[in-house]
C-alpha positions as CSV (number, residue, x, y, z in Angstrom):
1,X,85.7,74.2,91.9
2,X,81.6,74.9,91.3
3,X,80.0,78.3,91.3
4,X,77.4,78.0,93.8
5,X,74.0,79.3,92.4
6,X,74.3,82.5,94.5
7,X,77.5,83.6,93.0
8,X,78.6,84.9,89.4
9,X,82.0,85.7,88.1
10,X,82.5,89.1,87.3
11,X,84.6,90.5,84.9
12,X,85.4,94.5,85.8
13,X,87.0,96.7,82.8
14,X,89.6,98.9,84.3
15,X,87.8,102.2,83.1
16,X,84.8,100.9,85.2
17,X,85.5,102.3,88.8
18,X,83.9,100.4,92.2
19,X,83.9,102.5,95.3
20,X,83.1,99.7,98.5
21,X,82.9,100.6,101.9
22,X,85.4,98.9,104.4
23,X,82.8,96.5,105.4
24,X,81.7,95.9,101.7
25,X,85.4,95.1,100.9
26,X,86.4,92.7,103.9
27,X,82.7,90.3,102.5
28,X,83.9,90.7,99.2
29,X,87.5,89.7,100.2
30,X,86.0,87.0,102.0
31,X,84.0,85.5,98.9
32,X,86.9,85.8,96.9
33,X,89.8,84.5,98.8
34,X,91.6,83.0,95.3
35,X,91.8,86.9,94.1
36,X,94.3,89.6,94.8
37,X,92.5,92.6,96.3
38,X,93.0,96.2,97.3
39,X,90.9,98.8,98.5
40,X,92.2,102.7,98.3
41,X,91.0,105.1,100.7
42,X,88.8,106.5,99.1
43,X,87.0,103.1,98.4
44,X,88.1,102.4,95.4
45,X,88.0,98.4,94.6
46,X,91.5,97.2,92.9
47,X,91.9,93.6,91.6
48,X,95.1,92.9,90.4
49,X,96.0,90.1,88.1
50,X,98.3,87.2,90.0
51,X,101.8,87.6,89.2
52,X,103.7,86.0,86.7
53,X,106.0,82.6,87.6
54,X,109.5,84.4,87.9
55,X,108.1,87.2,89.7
56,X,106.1,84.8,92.0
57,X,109.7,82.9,92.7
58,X,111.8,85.9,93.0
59,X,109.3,87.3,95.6
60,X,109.3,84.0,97.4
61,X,113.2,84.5,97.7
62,X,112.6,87.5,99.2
63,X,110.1,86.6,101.4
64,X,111.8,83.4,102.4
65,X,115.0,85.9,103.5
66,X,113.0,88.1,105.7
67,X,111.4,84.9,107.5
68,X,114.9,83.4,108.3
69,X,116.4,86.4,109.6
70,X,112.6,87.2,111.8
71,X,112.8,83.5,112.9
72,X,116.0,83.8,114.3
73,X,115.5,87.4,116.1
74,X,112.6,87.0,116.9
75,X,111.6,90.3,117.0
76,X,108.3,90.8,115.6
77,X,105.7,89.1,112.4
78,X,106.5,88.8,108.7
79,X,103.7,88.6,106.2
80,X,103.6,87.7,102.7
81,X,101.4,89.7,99.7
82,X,98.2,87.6,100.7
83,X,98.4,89.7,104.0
84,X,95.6,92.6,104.1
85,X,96.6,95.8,106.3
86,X,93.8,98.6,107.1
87,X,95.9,101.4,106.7
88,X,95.0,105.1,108.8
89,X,93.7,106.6,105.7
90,X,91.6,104.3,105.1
91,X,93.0,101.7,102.5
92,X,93.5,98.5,102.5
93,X,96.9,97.3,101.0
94,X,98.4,94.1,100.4
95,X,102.6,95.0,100.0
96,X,104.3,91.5,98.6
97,X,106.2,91.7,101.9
98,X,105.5,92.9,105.3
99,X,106.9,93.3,108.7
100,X,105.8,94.6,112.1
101,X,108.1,94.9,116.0
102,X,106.1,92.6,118.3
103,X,105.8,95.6,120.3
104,X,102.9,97.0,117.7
105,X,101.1,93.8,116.5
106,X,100.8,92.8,120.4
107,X,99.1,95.8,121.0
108,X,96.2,94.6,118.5
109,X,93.1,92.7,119.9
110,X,93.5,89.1,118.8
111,X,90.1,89.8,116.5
112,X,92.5,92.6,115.3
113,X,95.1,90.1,114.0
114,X,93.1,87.7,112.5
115,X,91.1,90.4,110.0
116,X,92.8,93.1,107.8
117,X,95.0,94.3,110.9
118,X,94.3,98.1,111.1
119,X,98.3,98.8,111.4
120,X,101.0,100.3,109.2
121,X,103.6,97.4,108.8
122,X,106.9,98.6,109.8
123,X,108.4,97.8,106.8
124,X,107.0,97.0,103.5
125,X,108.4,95.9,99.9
126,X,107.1,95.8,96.7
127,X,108.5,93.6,94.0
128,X,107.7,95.4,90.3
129,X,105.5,92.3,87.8
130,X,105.9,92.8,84.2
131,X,101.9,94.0,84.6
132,X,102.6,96.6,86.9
133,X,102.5,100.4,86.5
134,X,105.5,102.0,88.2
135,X,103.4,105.1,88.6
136,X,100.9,103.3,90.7
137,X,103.8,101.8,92.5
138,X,105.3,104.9,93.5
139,X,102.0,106.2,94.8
140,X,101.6,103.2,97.0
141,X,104.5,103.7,98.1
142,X,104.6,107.2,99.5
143,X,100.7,106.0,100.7
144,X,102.8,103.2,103.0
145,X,105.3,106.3,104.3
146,X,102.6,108.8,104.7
147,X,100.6,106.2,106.7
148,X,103.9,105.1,109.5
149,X,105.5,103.1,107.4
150,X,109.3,103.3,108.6
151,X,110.8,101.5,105.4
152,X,109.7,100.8,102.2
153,X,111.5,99.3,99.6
154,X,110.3,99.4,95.5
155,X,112.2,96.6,93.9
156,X,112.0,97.3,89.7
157,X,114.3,94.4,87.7
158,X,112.8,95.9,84.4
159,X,115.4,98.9,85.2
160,X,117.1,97.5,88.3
161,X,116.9,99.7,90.4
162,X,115.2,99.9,94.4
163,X,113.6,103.1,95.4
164,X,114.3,103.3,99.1
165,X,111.1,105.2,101.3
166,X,112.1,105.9,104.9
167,X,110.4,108.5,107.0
168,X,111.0,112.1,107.1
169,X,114.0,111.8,104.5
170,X,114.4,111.7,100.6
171,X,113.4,109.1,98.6
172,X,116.7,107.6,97.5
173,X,117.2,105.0,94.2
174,X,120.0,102.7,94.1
175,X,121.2,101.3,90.4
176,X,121.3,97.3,90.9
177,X,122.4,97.3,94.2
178,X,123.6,93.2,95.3
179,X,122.4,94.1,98.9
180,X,120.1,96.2,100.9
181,X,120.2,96.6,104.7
182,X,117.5,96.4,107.1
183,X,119.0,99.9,108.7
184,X,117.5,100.5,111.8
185,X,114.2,99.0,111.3
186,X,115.2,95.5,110.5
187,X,118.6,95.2,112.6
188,X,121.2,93.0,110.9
189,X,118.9,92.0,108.2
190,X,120.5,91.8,104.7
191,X,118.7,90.9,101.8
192,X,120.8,89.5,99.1
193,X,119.8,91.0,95.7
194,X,122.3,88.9,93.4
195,X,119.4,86.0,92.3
196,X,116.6,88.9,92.1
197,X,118.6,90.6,89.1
């Protein structure tokens, strides 16, 4: 694909920080729908490098088990880590998966649903790359739970081990668990852990 003459591709070094305004981000996003971005809230711009094969499968796996069990309860929308969220803080985060009750995404305008949906998914996971910094990970994290996020789940096969967020209790880590339920947020859902590991 051509570079139009308008456009130049920009290499940022990661001690160089960009501070965007929400509008800034969502034309910037918009120009560069190929790359993986992130916006904190204090406008910070984050690109993150695509993920490697096996972590790409492994979160497809995932992803692919939330779907079946949403597509037969039908009870609200799953989205995959290409899915922007405007979060109440401000950010805007991309977790690898997503889900939200009908109930909540219904209340957004239909303009709502098709930009970077200003909601806090009700459930979010985030699948640990071989690139990523757990530290950041576990900031994200308590960012999704401080902003309504009712369950979050950190997924980490380098030491096998999920990091369960939920609101108003403990975070809780489980040692290479096979299974993890949906609890109350994701009734009767079960994702099955034994291919991630």
């Amino acid at each position: 694909m051509g570079l139009s003459s308008s456009t130049l591709p920009v290499n940022i070094p990661s001690t160089v920080q960009l501070i965007v305004t929400p509008e800034q981000f969502m034309e910037i996003a918009i120009a560069n729908r190929d790359l993986k971005l992130e916006r904190t809230a204090t406008g910070e711009l984050i690109v993150m490098p695509p993920t490697g094969s096996d972590t790409g499968s492994k979160n497809s796996d995932i992803n692919g088990q939330l779907w079946l069990w949403n597509h037969q309860t039908k009870l609200g929308k799953t989205f995959d880590s290409s899915t922007g969220f405007h979060l109440p803080n401000g950010a805007d985060r991309s977790p690898d998966a997503a889900w939200i009750c009908h109930q909540r995404w219904q209340q957004l305008t239909p303009e709502q649903q098709q930009s970077f949906a200003p909601i806090s998914p009700d459930f979010v996971l985030e699948l640990r790359s071989k690139t990523d910094s757990l530290n950041v990970l576990q900031e994200k994290m308590q960012e999704y739970i401080e902003n309504g996020v009712r369950l979050g789940w950190l997924i980490d096969r380098k030491h096998q081990t999920v990091t369960i967020y939920r609101q108003n209790q403990n975070i809780e880590i489980v040692q290479q668990p096979l299974s993890l339920s949906g609890e109350n947020v994701l009734p009767g859902f079960i994702l099955d852990l034994t291919e991630i590991w």
